[in-house]
C-alpha positions as CSV (number, residue, x, y, z in Angstrom):
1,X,0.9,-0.2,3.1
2,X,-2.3,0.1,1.6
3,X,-1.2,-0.9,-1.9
4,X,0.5,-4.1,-0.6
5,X,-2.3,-5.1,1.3
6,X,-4.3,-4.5,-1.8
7,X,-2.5,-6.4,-4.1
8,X,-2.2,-9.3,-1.5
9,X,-6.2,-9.4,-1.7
10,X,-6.3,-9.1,-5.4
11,X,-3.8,-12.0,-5.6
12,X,-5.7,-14.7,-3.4
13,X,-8.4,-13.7,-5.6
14,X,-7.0,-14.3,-8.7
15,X,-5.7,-17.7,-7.5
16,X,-9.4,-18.6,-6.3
17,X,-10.6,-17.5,-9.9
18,X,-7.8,-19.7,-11.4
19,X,-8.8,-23.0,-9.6
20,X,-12.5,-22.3,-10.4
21,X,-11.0,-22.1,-13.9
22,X,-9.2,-25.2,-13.7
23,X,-11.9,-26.9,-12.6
24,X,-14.6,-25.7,-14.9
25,X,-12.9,-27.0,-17.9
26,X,-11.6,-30.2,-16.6
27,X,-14.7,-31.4,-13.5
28,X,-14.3,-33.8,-10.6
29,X,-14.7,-37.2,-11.4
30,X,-17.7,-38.1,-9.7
31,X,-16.0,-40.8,-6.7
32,X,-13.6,-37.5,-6.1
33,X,-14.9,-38.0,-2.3
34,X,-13.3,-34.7,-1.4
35,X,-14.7,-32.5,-3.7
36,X,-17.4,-31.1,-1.2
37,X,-14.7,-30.0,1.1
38,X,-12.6,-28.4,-1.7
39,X,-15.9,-26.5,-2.5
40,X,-15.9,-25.1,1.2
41,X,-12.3,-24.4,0.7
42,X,-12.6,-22.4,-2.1
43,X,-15.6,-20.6,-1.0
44,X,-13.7,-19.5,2.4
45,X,-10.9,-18.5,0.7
46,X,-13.0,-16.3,-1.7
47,X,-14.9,-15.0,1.2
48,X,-12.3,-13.7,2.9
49,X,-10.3,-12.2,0.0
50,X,-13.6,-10.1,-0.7
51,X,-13.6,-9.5,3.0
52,X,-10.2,-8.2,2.9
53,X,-11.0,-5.5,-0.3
54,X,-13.7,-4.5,1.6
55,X,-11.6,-3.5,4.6
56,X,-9.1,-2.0,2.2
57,X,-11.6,0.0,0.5
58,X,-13.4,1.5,3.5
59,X,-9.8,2.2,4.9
60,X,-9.3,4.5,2.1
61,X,-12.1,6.3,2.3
């Protein structure tokens, strides 16, 4: 149970890492009008996966 829940966290944070990726090497345009709310997006998401290894990690303590 642990393990899954683990690998779940380690997955939304290897997807959050991937679009950051993406979009380091190929930027917004500048009239992309939604970029500020992708930005929030992304953050949240990261957030919460960190959130999530934390509870994971102080579970198996």
């Amino acid at each position: 149970m642990l393990d899954q829940r683990f690998i779940v966290a380690i997955g939304r944070i290897e997807r959050a890492l991937s679009r950051i990726e993406k979009s380091a090497i190929a930027p917004a345009a500048p009239s992309d009008n939604d970029l500020a709310e992708r930005h929030e997006k992304l953050k949240s998401e990261t957030l919460m996966a960190i959130r999530d290894l934390d509870k994971i990690l102080a579970d198996a303590r």
